[in-house]
C-alpha positions in Angstrom: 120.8 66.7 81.6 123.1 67.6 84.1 122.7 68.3 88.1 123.3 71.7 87.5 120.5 71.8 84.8 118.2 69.8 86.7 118.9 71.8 90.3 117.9 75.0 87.9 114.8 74.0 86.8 113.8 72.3 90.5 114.8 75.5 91.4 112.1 76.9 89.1 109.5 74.8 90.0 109.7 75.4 93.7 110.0 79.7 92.7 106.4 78.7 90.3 104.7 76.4 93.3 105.5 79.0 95.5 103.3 81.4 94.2 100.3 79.2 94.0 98.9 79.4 97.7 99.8 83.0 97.5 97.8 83.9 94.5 95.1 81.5 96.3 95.6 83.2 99.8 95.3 86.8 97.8 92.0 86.3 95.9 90.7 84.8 99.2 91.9 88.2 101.4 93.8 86.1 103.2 96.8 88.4 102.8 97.2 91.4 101.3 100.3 91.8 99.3 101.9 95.4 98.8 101.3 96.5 94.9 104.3 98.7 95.2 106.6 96.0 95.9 105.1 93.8 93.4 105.3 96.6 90.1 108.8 97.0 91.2 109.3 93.4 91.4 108.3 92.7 88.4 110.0 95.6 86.3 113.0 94.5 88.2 112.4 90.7 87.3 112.4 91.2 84.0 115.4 94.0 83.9 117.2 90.9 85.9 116.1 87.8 83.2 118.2 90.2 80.0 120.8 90.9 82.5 121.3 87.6 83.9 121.4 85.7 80.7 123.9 88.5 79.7 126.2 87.4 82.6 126.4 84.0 82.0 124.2 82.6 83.4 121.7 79.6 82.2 121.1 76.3 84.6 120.0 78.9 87.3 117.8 80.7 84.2 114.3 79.6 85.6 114.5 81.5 88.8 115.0 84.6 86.6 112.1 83.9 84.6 109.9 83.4 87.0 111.3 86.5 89.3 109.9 88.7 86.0 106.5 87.0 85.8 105.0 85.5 88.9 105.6 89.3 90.5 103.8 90.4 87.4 100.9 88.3 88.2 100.9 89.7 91.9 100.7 93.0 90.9 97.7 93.2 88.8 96.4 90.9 91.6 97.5 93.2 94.7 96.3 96.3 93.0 92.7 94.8 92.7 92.9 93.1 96.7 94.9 96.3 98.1 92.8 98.2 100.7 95.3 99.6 102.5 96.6 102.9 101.1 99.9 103.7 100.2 102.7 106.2 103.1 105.0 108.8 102.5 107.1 105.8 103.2 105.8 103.9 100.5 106.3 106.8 97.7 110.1 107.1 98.5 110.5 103.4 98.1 108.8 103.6 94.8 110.7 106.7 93.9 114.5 105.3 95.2 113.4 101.9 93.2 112.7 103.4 90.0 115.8 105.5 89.9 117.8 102.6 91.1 116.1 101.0 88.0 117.0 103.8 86.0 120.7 103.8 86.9 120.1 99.9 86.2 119.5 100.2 82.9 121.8 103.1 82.3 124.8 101.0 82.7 126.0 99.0 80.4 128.4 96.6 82.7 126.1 93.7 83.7 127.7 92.5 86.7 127.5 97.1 88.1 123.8 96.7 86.6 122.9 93.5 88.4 124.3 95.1 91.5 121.8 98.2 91.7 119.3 96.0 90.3 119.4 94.0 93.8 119.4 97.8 95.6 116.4 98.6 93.8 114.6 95.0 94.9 115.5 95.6 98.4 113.9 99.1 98.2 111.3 97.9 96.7 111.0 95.2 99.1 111.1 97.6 102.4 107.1 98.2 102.0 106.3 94.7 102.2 108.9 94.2 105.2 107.0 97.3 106.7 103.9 95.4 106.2 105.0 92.4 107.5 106.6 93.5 110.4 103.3 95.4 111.6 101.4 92.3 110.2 102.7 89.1 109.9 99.9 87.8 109.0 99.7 89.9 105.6 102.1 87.1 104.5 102.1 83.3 103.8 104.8 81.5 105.1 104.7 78.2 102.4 105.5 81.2 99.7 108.2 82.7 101.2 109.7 78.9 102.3 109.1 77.9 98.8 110.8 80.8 97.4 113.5 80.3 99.6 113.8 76.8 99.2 113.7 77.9 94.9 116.8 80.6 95.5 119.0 77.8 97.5 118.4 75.5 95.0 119.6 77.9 92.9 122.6 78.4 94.6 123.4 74.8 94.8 122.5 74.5 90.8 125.6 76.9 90.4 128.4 74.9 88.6 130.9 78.6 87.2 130.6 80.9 90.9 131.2 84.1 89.4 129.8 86.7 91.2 127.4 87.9 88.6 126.3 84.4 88.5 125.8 83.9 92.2 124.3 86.9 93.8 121.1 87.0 92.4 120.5 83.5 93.9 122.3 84.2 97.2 120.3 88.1 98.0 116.8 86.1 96.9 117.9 83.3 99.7 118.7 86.1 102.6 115.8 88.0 101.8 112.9 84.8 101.5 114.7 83.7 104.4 114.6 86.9 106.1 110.5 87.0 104.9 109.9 83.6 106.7 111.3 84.9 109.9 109.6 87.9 109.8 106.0 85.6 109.4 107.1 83.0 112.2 108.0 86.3 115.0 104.2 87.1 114.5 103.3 83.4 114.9 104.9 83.0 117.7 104.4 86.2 119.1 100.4 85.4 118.7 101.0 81.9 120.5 102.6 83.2 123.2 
Protein backbone atom coordinates (compact mmCIF):
# COMPACT_ATOMS: atom_id res chain seq x y z
CA UNK A 1 0.00 0.00 0.00
CA UNK A 2 1.30 3.27 -0.65
CA UNK A 3 1.19 6.78 1.34
CA UNK A 4 -1.07 8.04 -1.05
CA UNK A 5 -3.35 4.90 -0.69
CA UNK A 6 -3.12 4.90 2.89
CA UNK A 7 -3.56 9.00 3.37
CA UNK A 8 -6.92 8.16 1.14
CA UNK A 9 -8.45 5.86 3.24
CA UNK A 10 -7.34 7.89 6.68
CA UNK A 11 -8.80 10.37 4.87
CA UNK A 12 -12.01 8.32 4.73
CA UNK A 13 -12.05 7.33 8.07
CA UNK A 14 -11.78 10.65 9.58
CA UNK A 15 -14.86 11.88 6.74
CA UNK A 16 -16.91 8.29 8.42
CA UNK A 17 -15.92 9.29 12.28
CA UNK A 18 -16.88 12.56 11.67
CA UNK A 19 -20.35 11.87 11.23
CA UNK A 20 -20.78 9.79 14.25
CA UNK A 21 -21.30 12.49 17.08
CA UNK A 22 -23.35 14.24 14.55
CA UNK A 23 -25.79 11.60 13.90
CA UNK A 24 -25.50 11.17 17.86
CA UNK A 25 -25.85 14.98 18.48
CA UNK A 26 -29.02 14.90 15.88
CA UNK A 27 -31.17 12.06 17.40
CA UNK A 28 -30.42 13.68 20.77
CA UNK A 29 -31.77 17.47 19.40
CA UNK A 30 -28.60 18.59 20.10
CA UNK A 31 -28.46 20.29 16.72
CA UNK A 32 -30.61 20.53 14.10
CA UNK A 33 -29.10 20.01 10.73
CA UNK A 34 -30.80 21.70 7.55
CA UNK A 35 -32.59 18.77 5.40
CA UNK A 36 -32.17 20.93 2.34
CA UNK A 37 -28.53 21.06 2.54
CA UNK A 38 -28.29 17.48 3.33
CA UNK A 39 -30.75 16.01 0.03
CA UNK A 40 -28.58 18.26 -2.04
CA UNK A 41 -25.53 16.90 -0.38
CA UNK A 42 -26.23 13.82 -0.95
CA UNK A 43 -27.53 13.90 -4.75
CA UNK A 44 -24.41 15.95 -5.18
CA UNK A 45 -22.17 13.20 -3.28
CA UNK A 46 -23.08 10.73 -5.36
CA UNK A 47 -23.09 12.85 -8.82
CA UNK A 48 -19.41 13.57 -7.44
CA UNK A 49 -18.25 9.63 -6.53
CA UNK A 50 -19.11 8.63 -10.89
CA UNK A 51 -17.50 11.87 -11.68
CA UNK A 52 -14.58 11.68 -9.63
CA UNK A 53 -13.59 8.25 -10.46
CA UNK A 54 -14.16 9.39 -14.13
CA UNK A 55 -11.39 12.03 -13.63
CA UNK A 56 -8.86 10.04 -12.29
CA UNK A 57 -9.07 9.87 -9.42
CA UNK A 58 -8.69 6.77 -6.76
CA UNK A 59 -6.34 7.01 -3.44
CA UNK A 60 -8.49 10.08 -2.56
CA UNK A 61 -11.79 7.75 -3.66
CA UNK A 62 -13.04 7.24 0.04
CA UNK A 63 -13.85 10.84 0.67
CA UNK A 64 -16.11 10.65 -2.36
CA UNK A 65 -17.83 7.71 -1.15
CA UNK A 66 -18.57 8.82 1.92
CA UNK A 67 -19.49 12.59 0.58
CA UNK A 68 -22.62 10.44 -1.28
CA UNK A 69 -23.70 8.41 1.74
CA UNK A 70 -23.04 9.89 5.21
CA UNK A 71 -25.12 13.11 3.70
CA UNK A 72 -27.63 10.46 2.71
CA UNK A 73 -27.87 9.27 6.17
CA UNK A 74 -28.39 13.02 7.44
CA UNK A 75 -31.04 13.64 5.38
CA UNK A 76 -33.50 11.08 6.25
CA UNK A 77 -32.26 11.91 9.75
CA UNK A 78 -32.70 15.92 9.52
CA UNK A 79 -36.08 15.56 7.83
CA UNK A 80 -37.37 13.52 10.88
CA UNK A 81 -35.41 16.11 13.78
CA UNK A 82 -36.19 19.40 11.50
CA UNK A 83 -38.54 21.73 13.36
CA UNK A 84 -37.69 24.73 11.93
CA UNK A 85 -39.47 25.48 8.64
CA UNK A 86 -37.99 26.05 5.45
CA UNK A 87 -37.47 30.45 3.85
CA UNK A 88 -37.94 31.87 0.69
CA UNK A 89 -34.24 31.70 1.13
CA UNK A 90 -34.18 28.20 1.51
CA UNK A 91 -36.34 27.41 -1.70
CA UNK A 92 -33.96 29.32 -4.04
CA UNK A 93 -31.04 27.48 -2.75
CA UNK A 94 -32.81 24.31 -3.42
CA UNK A 95 -33.98 25.52 -6.76
CA UNK A 96 -30.19 27.12 -7.95
CA UNK A 97 -28.80 23.62 -6.51
CA UNK A 98 -30.84 21.40 -8.55
CA UNK A 99 -30.34 23.23 -11.68
CA UNK A 100 -26.66 23.48 -10.99
CA UNK A 101 -27.16 19.65 -10.73
CA UNK A 102 -28.94 19.57 -13.79
CA UNK A 103 -26.36 21.44 -15.81
CA UNK A 104 -24.01 18.87 -13.82
CA UNK A 105 -25.14 16.04 -15.28
CA UNK A 106 -25.83 17.59 -18.64
CA UNK A 107 -22.20 17.90 -19.39
CA UNK A 108 -20.33 15.43 -20.39
CA UNK A 109 -16.59 17.06 -19.64
CA UNK A 110 -15.85 15.83 -16.07
CA UNK A 111 -13.42 18.30 -15.00
CA UNK A 112 -16.67 21.46 -16.44
CA UNK A 113 -19.15 18.92 -14.52
CA UNK A 114 -17.13 18.63 -11.36
CA UNK A 115 -16.80 22.41 -11.45
CA UNK A 116 -20.73 23.24 -11.22
CA UNK A 117 -21.06 20.24 -9.11
CA UNK A 118 -18.94 22.31 -6.37
CA UNK A 119 -21.44 25.55 -7.29
CA UNK A 120 -24.24 23.51 -6.60
CA UNK A 121 -22.69 22.17 -2.93
CA UNK A 122 -21.90 25.66 -2.03
CA UNK A 123 -25.63 26.60 -2.83
CA UNK A 124 -26.73 23.98 -1.20
CA UNK A 125 -24.52 24.64 1.58
CA UNK A 126 -25.74 28.53 2.06
CA UNK A 127 -28.89 27.22 4.30
CA UNK A 128 -26.81 25.55 6.69
CA UNK A 129 -24.20 28.67 6.81
CA UNK A 130 -27.51 30.74 7.31
CA UNK A 131 -28.32 28.53 10.17
CA UNK A 132 -25.15 28.57 11.57
CA UNK A 133 -24.43 31.98 11.42
CA UNK A 134 -27.80 32.82 13.36
CA UNK A 135 -27.02 29.64 15.48
CA UNK A 136 -23.87 28.28 16.05
CA UNK A 137 -24.89 26.11 18.18
CA UNK A 138 -27.11 24.17 15.49
CA UNK A 139 -23.65 22.66 14.64
CA UNK A 140 -21.03 20.37 16.11
CA UNK A 141 -17.64 21.49 15.96
CA UNK A 142 -15.76 17.68 16.25
CA UNK A 143 -17.85 17.00 12.75
CA UNK A 144 -16.93 19.80 10.97
CA UNK A 145 -12.99 19.45 12.34
CA UNK A 146 -13.18 15.86 11.47
CA UNK A 147 -14.43 16.58 8.08
CA UNK A 148 -11.92 19.02 7.72
CA UNK A 149 -9.21 17.18 9.06
CA UNK A 150 -10.76 14.06 6.25
CA UNK A 151 -10.64 16.77 3.12
CA UNK A 152 -6.73 17.82 4.13
CA UNK A 153 -5.89 14.52 4.28
CA UNK A 154 -7.11 14.21 1.17
CA UNK A 155 -5.21 16.78 -0.22
CA UNK A 156 -2.08 15.54 1.22
CA UNK A 157 -3.08 11.79 -0.23
CA UNK A 158 -2.87 13.55 -3.74
CA UNK A 159 0.21 11.92 -5.58
CA UNK A 160 -1.10 13.29 -9.86
CA UNK A 161 -2.41 17.30 -8.93
CA UNK A 162 -4.55 17.71 -11.65
CA UNK A 163 -7.13 20.00 -11.09
CA UNK A 164 -10.00 17.63 -11.49
CA UNK A 165 -8.21 15.62 -8.96
CA UNK A 166 -7.55 18.33 -6.42
CA UNK A 167 -10.51 20.61 -6.08
CA UNK A 168 -12.86 18.48 -4.68
CA UNK A 169 -10.52 17.86 -1.74
CA UNK A 170 -9.26 21.55 -1.54
CA UNK A 171 -13.34 23.40 -1.75
CA UNK A 172 -14.41 20.42 1.07
CA UNK A 173 -11.21 21.82 3.24
CA UNK A 174 -12.22 25.76 2.80
CA UNK A 175 -15.68 25.08 3.36
CA UNK A 176 -15.30 22.47 6.85
CA UNK A 177 -12.84 24.97 7.69
CA UNK A 178 -14.99 27.81 7.03
CA UNK A 179 -17.99 25.63 9.15
CA UNK A 180 -15.58 25.34 12.27
CA UNK A 181 -15.14 29.07 12.34
CA UNK A 182 -18.46 29.81 11.88
CA UNK A 183 -19.23 27.33 15.36
CA UNK A 184 -16.11 28.81 17.38
CA UNK A 185 -17.50 32.89 16.60
CA UNK A 186 -20.67 31.66 18.45
CA UNK A 187 -18.55 30.07 21.20
CA UNK A 188 -16.73 32.69 21.81
CA UNK A 189 -19.16 35.18 21.29
CA UNK A 190 -21.31 33.18 24.21
CA UNK A 191 -18.04 33.27 26.46
CA UNK A 192 -17.55 36.63 26.22
Amino acid sequence: MTIYRFLGLLAGVCSIAAYIPYVIYTVRGKIKPHPFSWLLWGILGGVSLVTYYAVGARDTLPLAVVSFVGPSLLFFLSIRYWSGGFSRFDYLCLLFSGVAILVYIIFRQAAVALTINLVGDLLAAFPTIRKTYRDPGSENMSTWLLFALSAVLSLVAIDRFTYGVVILPLYLALFEIGMCLLVLRGRLKKAS
